[in-house]
C-alpha positions in Angstrom: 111.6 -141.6 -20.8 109.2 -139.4 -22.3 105.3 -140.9 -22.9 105.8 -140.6 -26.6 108.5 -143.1 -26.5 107.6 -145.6 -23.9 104.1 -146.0 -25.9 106.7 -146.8 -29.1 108.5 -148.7 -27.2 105.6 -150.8 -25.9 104.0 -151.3 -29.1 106.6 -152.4 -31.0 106.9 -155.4 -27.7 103.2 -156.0 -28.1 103.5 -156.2 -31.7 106.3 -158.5 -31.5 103.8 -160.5 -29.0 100.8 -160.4 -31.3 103.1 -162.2 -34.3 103.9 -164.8 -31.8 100.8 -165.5 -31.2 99.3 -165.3 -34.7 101.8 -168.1 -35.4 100.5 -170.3 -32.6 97.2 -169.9 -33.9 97.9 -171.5 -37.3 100.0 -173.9 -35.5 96.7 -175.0 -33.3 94.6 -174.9 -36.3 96.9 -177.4 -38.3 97.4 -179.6 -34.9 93.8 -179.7 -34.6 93.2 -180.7 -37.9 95.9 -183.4 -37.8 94.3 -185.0 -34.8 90.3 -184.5 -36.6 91.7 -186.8 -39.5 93.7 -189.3 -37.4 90.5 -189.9 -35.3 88.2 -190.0 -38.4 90.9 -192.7 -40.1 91.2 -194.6 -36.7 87.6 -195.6 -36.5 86.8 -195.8 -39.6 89.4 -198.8 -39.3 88.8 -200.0 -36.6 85.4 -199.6 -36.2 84.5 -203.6 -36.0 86.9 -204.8 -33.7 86.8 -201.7 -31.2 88.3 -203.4 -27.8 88.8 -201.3 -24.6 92.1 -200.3 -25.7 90.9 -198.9 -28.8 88.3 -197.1 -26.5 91.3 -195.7 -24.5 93.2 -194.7 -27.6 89.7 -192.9 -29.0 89.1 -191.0 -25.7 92.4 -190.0 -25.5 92.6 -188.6 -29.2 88.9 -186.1 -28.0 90.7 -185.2 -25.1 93.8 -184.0 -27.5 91.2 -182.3 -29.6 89.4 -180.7 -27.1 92.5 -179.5 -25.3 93.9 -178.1 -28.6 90.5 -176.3 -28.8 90.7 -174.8 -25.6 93.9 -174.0 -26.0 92.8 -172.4 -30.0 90.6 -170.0 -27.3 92.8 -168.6 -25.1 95.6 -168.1 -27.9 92.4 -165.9 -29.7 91.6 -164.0 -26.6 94.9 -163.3 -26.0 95.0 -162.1 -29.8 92.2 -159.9 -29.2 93.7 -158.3 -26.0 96.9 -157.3 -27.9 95.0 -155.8 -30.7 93.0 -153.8 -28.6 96.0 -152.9 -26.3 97.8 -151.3 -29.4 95.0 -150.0 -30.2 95.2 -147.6 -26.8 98.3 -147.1 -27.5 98.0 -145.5 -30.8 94.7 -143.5 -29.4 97.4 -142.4 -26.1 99.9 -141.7 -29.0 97.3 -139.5 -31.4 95.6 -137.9 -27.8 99.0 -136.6 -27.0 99.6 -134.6 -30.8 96.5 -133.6 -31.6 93.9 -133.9 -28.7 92.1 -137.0 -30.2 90.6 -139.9 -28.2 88.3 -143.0 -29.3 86.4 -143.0 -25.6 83.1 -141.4 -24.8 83.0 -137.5 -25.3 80.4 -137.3 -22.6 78.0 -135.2 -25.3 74.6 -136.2 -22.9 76.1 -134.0 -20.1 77.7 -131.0 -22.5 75.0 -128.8 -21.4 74.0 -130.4 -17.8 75.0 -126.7 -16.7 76.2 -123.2 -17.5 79.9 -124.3 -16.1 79.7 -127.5 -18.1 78.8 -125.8 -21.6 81.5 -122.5 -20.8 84.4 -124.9 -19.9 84.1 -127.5 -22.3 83.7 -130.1 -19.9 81.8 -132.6 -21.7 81.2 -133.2 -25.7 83.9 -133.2 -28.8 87.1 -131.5 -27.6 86.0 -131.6 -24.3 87.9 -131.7 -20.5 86.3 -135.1 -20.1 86.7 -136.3 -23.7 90.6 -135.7 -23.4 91.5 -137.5 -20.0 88.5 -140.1 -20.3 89.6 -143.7 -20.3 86.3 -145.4 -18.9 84.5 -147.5 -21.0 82.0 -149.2 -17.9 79.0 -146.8 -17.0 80.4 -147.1 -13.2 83.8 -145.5 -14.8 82.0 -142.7 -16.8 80.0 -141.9 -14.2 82.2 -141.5 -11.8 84.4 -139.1 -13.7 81.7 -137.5 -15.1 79.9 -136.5 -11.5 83.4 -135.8 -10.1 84.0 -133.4 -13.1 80.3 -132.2 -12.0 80.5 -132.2 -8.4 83.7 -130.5 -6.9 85.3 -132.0 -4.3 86.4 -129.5 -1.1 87.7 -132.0 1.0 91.5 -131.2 0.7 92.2 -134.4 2.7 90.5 -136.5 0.2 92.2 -134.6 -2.3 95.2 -135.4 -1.0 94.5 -138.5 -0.6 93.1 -138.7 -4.7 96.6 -137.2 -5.6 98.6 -140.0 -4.0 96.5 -142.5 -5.3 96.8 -141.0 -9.2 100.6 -140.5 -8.9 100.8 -143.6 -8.0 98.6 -145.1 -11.2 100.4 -142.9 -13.3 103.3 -145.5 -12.5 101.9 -148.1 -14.3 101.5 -147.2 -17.8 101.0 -150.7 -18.5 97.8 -151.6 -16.7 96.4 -148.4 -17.6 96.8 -149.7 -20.9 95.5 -152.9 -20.1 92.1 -152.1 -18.3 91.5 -149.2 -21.0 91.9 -152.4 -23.6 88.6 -153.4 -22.7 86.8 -151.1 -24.2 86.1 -153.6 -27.1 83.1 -154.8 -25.2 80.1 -151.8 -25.5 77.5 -151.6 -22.9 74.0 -151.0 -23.4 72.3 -149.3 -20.4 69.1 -151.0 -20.9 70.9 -154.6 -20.5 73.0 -153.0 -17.8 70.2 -152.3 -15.9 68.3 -155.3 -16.2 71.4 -157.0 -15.3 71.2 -155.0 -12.0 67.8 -156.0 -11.7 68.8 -159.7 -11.9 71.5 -159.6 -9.5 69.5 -158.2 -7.0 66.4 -160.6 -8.0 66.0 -163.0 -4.4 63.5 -165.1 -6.6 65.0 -168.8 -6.4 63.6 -171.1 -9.3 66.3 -174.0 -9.2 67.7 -174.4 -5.8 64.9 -174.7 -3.8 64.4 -177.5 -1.3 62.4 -179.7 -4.0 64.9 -178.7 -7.0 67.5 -180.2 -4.5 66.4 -183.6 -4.2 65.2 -184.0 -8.0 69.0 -182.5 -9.0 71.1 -185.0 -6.9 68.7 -187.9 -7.4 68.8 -188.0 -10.7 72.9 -188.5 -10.6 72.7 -191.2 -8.4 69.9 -193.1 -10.2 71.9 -192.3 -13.8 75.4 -193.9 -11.9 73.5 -196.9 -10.7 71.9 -198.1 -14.0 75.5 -197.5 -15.7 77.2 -199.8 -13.5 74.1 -202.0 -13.6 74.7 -202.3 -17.6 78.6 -202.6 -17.0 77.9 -206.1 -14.8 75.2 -207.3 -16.7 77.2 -206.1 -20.4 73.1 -205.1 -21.3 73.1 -201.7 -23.1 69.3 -201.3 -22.6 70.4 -200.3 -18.6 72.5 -197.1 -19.7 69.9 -196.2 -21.5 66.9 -195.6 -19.0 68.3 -192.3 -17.6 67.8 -190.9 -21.1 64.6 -192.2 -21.8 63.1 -191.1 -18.7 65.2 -188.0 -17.6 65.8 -186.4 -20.3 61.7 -185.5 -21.6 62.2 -183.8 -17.9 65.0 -182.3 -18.3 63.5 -180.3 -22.1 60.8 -179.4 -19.6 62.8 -177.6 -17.0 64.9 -176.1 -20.1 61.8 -174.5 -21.1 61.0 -172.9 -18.4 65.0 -172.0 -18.1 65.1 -170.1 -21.3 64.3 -166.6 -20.7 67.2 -167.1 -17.7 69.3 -168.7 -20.5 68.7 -165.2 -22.7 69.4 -163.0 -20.0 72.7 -164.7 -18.7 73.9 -164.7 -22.5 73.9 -161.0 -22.4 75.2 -160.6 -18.7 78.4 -163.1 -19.2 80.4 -161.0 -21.3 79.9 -157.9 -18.5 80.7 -160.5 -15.8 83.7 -161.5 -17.4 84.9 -158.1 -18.3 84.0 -156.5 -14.7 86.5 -159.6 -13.4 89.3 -159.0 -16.1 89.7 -155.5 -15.0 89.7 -156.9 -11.4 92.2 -159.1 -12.0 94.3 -156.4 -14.0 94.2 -154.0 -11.2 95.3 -156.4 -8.2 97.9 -158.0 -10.7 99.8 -154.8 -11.3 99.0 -152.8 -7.3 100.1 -156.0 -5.3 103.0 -153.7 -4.0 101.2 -150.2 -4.3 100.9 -149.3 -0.6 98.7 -146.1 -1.9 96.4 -148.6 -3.2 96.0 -151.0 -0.3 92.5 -150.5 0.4 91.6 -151.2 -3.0 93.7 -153.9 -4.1 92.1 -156.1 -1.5 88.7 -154.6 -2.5 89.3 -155.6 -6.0 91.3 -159.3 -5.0 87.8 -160.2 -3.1 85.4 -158.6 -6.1 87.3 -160.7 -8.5 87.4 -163.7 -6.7 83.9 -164.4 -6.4 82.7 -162.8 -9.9 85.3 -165.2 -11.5 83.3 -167.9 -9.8 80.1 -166.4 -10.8 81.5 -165.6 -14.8 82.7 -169.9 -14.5 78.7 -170.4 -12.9 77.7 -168.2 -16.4 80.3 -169.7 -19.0 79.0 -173.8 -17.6 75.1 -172.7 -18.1 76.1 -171.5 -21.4 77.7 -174.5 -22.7 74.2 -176.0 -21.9 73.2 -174.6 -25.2 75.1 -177.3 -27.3 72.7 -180.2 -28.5 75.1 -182.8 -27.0 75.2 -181.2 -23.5 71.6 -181.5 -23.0 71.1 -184.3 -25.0 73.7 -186.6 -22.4 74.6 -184.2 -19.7 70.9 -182.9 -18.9 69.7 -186.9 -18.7 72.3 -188.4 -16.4 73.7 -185.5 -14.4 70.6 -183.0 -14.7 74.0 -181.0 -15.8 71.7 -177.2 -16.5 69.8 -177.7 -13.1 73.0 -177.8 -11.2 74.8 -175.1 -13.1 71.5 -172.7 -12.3 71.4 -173.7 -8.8 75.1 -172.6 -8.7 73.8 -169.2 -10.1 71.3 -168.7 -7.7 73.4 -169.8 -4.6 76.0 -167.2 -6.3 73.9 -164.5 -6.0 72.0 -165.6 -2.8 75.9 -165.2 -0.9 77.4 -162.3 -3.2 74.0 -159.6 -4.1 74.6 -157.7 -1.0 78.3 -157.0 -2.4 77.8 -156.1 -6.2 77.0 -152.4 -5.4 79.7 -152.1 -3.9 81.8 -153.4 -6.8 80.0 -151.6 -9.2 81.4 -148.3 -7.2 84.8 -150.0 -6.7 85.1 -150.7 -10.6 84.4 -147.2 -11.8 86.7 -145.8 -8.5 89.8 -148.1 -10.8 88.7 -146.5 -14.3 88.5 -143.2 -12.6 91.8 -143.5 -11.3 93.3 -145.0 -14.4 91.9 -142.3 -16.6 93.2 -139.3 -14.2 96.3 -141.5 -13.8 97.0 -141.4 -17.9 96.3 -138.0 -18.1 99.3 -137.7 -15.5 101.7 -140.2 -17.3 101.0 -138.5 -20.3 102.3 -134.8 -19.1 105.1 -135.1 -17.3 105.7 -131.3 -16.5 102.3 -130.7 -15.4 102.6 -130.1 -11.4 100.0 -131.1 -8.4 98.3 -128.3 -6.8 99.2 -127.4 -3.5 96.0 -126.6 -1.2 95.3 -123.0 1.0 93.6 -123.8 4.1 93.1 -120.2 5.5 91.7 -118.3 3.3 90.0 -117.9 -0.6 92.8 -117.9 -2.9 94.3 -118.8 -6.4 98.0 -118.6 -7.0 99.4 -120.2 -10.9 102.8 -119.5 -12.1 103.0 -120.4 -15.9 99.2 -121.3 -15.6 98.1 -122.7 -19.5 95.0 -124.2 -20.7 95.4 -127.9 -21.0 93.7 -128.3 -24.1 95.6 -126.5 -26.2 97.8 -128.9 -27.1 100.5 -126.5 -29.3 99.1 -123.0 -29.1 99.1 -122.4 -25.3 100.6 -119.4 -23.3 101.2 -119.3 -20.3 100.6 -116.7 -17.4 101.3 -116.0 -13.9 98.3 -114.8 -11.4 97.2 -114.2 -8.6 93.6 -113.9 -7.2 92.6 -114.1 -3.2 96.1 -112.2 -1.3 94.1 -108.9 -1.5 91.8 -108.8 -3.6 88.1 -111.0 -3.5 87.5 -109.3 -8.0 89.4 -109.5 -10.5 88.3 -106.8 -13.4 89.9 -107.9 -16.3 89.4 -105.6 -19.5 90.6 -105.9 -23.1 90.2 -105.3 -26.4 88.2 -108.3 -28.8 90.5 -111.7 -29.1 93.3 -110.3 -26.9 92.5 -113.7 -24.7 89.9 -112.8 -21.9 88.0 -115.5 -22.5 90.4 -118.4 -22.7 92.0 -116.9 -19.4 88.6 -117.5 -17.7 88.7 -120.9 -19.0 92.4 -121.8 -18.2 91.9 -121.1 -14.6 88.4 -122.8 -14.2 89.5 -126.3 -16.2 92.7 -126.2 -13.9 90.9 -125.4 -10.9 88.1 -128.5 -11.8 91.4 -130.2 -12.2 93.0 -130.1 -9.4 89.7 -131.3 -7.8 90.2 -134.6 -9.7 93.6 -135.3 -8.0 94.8 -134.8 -11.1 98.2 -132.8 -11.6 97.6 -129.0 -13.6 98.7 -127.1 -16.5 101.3 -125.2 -14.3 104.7 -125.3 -13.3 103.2 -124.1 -9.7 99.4 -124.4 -8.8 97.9 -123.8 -5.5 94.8 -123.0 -4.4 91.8 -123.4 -1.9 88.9 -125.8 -3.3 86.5 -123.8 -4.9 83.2 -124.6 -6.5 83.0 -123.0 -10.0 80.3 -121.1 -11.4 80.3 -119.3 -14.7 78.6 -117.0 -17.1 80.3 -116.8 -20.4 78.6 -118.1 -22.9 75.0 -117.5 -23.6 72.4 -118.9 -25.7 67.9 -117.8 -26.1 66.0 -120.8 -26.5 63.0 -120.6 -29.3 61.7 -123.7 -27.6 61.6 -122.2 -23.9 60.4 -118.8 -25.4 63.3 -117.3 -23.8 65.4 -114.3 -25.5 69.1 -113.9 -25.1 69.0 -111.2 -22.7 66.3 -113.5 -19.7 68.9 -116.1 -20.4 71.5 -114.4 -19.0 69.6 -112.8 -16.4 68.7 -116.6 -15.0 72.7 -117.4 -15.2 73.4 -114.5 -13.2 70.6 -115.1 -10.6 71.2 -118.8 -10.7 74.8 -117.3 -9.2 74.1 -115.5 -6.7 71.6 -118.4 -5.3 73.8 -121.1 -5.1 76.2 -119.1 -3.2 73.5 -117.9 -1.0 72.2 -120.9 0.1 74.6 -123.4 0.0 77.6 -121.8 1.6 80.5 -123.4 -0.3 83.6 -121.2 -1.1 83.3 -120.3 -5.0 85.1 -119.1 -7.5 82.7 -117.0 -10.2 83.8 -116.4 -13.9 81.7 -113.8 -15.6 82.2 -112.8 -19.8 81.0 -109.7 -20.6 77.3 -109.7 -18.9 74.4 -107.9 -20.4 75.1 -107.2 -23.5 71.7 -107.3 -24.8 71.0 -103.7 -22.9 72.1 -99.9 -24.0 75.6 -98.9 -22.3 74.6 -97.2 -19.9 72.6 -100.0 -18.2 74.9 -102.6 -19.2 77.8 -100.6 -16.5 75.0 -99.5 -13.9 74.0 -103.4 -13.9 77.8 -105.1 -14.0 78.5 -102.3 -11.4 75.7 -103.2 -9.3 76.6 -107.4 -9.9 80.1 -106.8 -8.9 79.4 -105.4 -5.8 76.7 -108.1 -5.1 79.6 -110.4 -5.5 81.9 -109.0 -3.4 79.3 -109.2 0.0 79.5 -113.3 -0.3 82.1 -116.0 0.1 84.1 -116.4 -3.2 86.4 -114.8 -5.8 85.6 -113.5 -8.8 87.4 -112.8 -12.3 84.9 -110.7 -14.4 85.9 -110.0 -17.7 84.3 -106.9 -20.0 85.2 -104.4 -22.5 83.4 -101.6 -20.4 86.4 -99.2 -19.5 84.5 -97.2 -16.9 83.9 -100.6 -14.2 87.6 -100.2 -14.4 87.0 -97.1 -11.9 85.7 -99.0 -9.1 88.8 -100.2 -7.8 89.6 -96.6 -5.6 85.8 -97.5 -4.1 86.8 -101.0 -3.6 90.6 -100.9 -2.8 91.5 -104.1 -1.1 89.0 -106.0 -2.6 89.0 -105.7 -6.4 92.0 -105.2 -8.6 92.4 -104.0 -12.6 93.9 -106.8 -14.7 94.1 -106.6 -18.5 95.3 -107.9 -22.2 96.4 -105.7 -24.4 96.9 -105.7 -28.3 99.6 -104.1 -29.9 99.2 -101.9 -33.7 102.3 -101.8 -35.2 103.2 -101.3 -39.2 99.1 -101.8 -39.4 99.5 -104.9 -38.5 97.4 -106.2 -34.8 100.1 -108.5 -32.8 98.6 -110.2 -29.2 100.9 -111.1 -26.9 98.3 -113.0 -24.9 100.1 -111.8 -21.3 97.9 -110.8 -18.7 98.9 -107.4 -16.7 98.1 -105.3 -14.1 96.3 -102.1 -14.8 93.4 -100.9 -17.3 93.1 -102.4 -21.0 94.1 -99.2 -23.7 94.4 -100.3 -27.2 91.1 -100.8 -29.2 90.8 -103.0 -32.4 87.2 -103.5 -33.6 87.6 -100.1 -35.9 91.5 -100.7 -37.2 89.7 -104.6 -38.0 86.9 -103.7 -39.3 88.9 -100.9 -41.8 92.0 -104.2 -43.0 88.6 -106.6 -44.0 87.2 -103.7 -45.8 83.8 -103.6 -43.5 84.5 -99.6 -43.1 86.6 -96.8 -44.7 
């Protein structure tokens, strides 16, 4: 089935789903109703000659309403999930015709680097924006520093793919953990939440808070039976009078806790949904193992902590703390639970953190292989630098992408690629650096055949002066260029260089003395280079350097004054020029 139509297919089931439980809803609302005016006309008959039956009868009639309340909850929060689920599903529908997506475009990291601002890796458009499904910081980040930070570990990648392709077979939770986007983090609450975690400060179960919180149940239970012998009210009401001026003053000094934990629940409980979706749908995903029982253990105890959160909440209502708090000490206890929470579980919440934003990384790279099909993993070249695509296109181009064949590593360490302006030089740099930073996510490439040794990518194509940093155009190009040739001095990873047409802001002359002279730096280090330029005459370097550089080109074709590209890279030396027959149809020059 193709992606287009199981994501049709699966709305119109969730739709189906969502007008089920719209109807329960109303339903609810009118049971709840009924039972609200059935109680209100039962005591307001009955209210002088109440006998324990009629007690019975009134008890059982707030249970009803309660339970129909509850029940009103879960039918909305199940409403809410199916909304937001089609919701993804239209976004996975509109990302797969036109490149859109509603998640994070990653615009803070756009220009982290020169490789992140040439590829398009992060902002509007953008390699992350396309495949990005995380909606936690731990998610974005770790996509993000993955897209950042190559991995050359081609067991771990192996390992990565296995774990995606195995993702990519369930569309469904995909769709379900990318449904809860609906709750936005703010990284200042975030962090303070981290904070609080971590915090060892006890306030409520110390040794002292102990004895005052069980006391005060015991004493409450004795006075209540006391007034149940004796049939004297004034007994059940001594707990109240005495506990509960206490119990206002501990809520006082409770209520900046109280604020915080409003604003950490709803992360709690959406860190544990995504848990629970993940070991729900991998229970029988041997690739996933690891963790699945990770994620089962994670969930467990921050389910218990998000019940510890949703019980000091309900402190908040008038009637809790007005009965609760002066028989039971009710808010003590439910803190107390906090603190012991975090007292047995801190240690571990790092580790979840990482284990969370592992599962949106995998369910983001996992989507992006659902959702093509005919895209193929990479295979991985252990003994020696090299690049080999077979109907290599860039993934981002959703309906306008051609594909070539190429080969860079078998004999030759340079690539010169010349040709004329718009024939497709640049785009070719950028096809094989996205796929290559692909297949370093585990992900599957634009390719019918991809292989390739892990390579660190490092470019210079585009380049921009700075009025703020004083610097022109042409420093700025000469710090990208030096910035090159130190990374793959000192830190020894294999690397694959893509260079666009390099100082241009010189006379000719100097422009091919100094690419000359670059190229040849390149070639005395450990990586492979595709280096793209218009200058003709670098072109002769390749009888010098036979074995080690090779002429590639794109060429545009003049027929009937009209300027056809085919867009098909070729062996050999570029030999068509356009910028005079352009300028000449747009009426620049005669």
């Amino acid at each position: 089935m193709k992606p287009v139509d199981f994501y049709n297919n699966y709305k119109d089931e969730l739709s189906i789903a969502l007008k089920k439980v719209k109807s329960k809803i109303s339903w609810l609302g009118f049971g709840r109703l009924l039972v609200f005016v059935l109680l209100g006309y039962f005591v307001y008959h009955q209210w002088n000659q109440l006998s324990t039956v009629h007690y019975l009868i009134l008890l059982a009639g707030v249970a009803i309403f309660i339970w129909l309340i509850k029940l009103s909850a879960n039918a909305q929060s199940l409403k809410e999930a199916l909304n937001a689920q089609i919701k993804v599903i239209e976004n996975e529908a509109d990302n797969l015709a036109t490149g859109n997506n509603f998640f994070s475009k990653g615009e803070s990291l756009q220009e982290f680097n020169s490789t992140t601002f040439d590829l398009d890796l992060f902002g509007n458009k953008s390699l992350f924006h396309y495949i990005n499904r995380t909606h936690t910081h731990y998610g974005n980040a770790a996509l993000s520093n993955s897209i950042i930070n190559a991995n050359l570990n081609i067991e771990e990648l192996l390992i990565d793919q296995q774990k995606v392709k195995a993702v990519a077979k369930h569309p469904k939770l995909n769709i379900e953990i990318a449904a809860y986007y609906r709750t936005e983090e703010d990284a200042s609450v975030l962090k303070k939440m981290q904070a609080w975690i971590h915090d060892t400060t006890k306030h409520f179960s110390t040794a002292n808070m102990n004895v005052l919180r069980w006391s005060v149940p015991v004493i409450s239970a004795v006075c209540v039976v006391a007034s149940i012998i004796t049939e004297n009210f004034i007994w059940a009401t001594i707990p109240m009078l005495v506990f509960f001026p206490l119990s206002i003053r501990l809520s006082l000094k409770s209520y900046s806790l109280h604020q915080k934990i409003t604003a950490y629940e709803s992360y709690i409980e959406k860190y544990s949904t995504i848990l629970k979706s993940f070991t729900d749908h991998t229970r029988q995903v041997n690739e996933l193992k690891e963790e699945h029982q990770q994620a089962e253990k994670a969930y467990r105890a921050l389910l218990k902590l998000h019940k510890h959160l949703e019980m000091t909440e309900a402190t908040n209502n008038l009637l809790v703390k007005l009965f609760l708090n002066s028989y039971l000490f009710y808010e003590i206890h439910c803190l107390a639970k906090v603190e012991k929470w975090k007292e047995e579980y801190q240690s571990s919440f790092q580790e979840w953190e990482t284990l969370i934003g592992k599962i949106e990384y995998y369910v983001s790279i996992g989507t992006f292989a659902f959702n093509h099909p005919t895209y193929q993993y990479p295979g991985f070249i252990r003994e020696k630098l090299c690049i080999r695509a077979k109907d290599v296109f860039h993934p981002l181009m959703i309906s306008s992408a051609v594909s070539n064949s190429f080969t860079i590593g078998e004999e030759e360490q340079l690539v010169l690629l010349t040709g004329s302006n718009m024939s497709g030089k640049t785009t070719f740099l950028r096809t094989i650096g996205v796929n290559v930073i692909l297949s370093q996510l585990g992900a599957p490439v634009a390719a019918s055949e991809f292989s390739l040794s892990p390579l660190k990518v490092l470019t210079s194509i585009r380049v921009s002066d700075s009025l703020q940093e004083n610097t022109s155009y042409f420093k700025a190009e000469l710090n990208q260029l030096k910035d090159i040739i130190d990374l793959i001095k000192t830190h020894r990873f294999p690397v694959l260089v893509l260079i666009d047409e390099i100082l241009k802001g010189t006379n000719s002359d100097d422009k091919t003395n100094g690419s000359a002279a670059y190229m040849k730096q390149l070639m005395k280090h450990n990586c492979l280079c595709i280096f793209a330029t218009h200058d003709l005459i670098l072109s002769n370097l390749e009888e010098q350097y036979t074995g080690k550089m090779t002429n590639y080109c794109f060429e545009s074709i003049i027929q009937n004054e009209q300027l056809y590209f085919n867009y098909l890279i070729q062996k050999g030396v570029a030999k068509n020029k356009n910028a005079s027959f352009l300028m000449k149809q747009m009426g620049i020059i005669e």
